[in-house]
N, C-alpha and C positions, 0 to 999 in steps of 0.2 A: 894171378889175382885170386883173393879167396873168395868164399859164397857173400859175403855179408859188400863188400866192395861191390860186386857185379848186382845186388837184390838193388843197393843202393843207386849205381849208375842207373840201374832199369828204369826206377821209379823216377831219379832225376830227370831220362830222357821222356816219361811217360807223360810227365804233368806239363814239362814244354811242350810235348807234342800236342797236351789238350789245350793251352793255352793258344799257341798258334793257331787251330784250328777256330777255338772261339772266337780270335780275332777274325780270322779269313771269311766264318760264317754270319758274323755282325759287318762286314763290308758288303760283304753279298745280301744283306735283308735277308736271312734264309730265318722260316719256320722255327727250326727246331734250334736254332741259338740262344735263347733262352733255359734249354735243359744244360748244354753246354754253360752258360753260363751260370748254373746253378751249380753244375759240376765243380767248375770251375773255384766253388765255395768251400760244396759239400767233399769235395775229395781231398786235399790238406787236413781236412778237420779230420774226417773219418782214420786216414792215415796216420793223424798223432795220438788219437786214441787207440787205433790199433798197435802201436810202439811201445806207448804206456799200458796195453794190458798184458802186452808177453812180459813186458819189463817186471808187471805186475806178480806175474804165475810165476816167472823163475826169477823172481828175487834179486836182480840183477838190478842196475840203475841204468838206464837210457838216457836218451836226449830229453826227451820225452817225460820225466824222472820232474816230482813237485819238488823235490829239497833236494840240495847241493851240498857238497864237502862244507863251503861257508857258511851255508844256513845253517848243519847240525852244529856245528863248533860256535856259533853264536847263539843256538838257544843250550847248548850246553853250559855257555859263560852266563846266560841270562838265569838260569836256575841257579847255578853257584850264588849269584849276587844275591839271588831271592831268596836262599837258603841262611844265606851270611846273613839278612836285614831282619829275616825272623829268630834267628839267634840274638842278634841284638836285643830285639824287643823282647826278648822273651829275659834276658838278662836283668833290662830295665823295668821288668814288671817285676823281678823277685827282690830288687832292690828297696 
């Protein structure tokens, strides 16, 4: 298994682990289930932004990554069109 497969398992068994526990701690009425459950919010969030800024610094696309293979190739087709319609007009203006 390489590093990136084992960071990932890590992290998959890390957030079940806090999950379960916040459930276990909200059966029990305990105090401090509420940070857990806060966690419970705060740590996916945290983590996809930490994904998106390595992705960020090396240049790399993630999961994590605001635009897709799809996205760029449709605002690419979207400027062509827009490039095409002002040619146009620009045709029909010197007409």
């Amino acid at each position: 298994m390489n590093l990136k497969r084992i960071l990932a398992l890590a992290g998959v068994v890390i957030i079940a682990a806090w999950v379960v526990v916040t459930f276990v701690l909200a059966v029990m009425h305990a105090a401090i289930f509420k940070y857990f459950m806060f966690g419970c919010i705060a740590l996916p969030i945290i983590l996809w932004i930490a994904i998106w800024f390595v992705g960020l610094l090396t240049g790399k696309k993630t999961i994590a990554s605001f635009r897709t293979e799809e996205m760029e190739k449709t605002m690419e087709e979207a400027e062509r069109i827009k490039e095409a319609m002002a040619e146009k007009e620009s045709k029909a203006d010197n007409e």
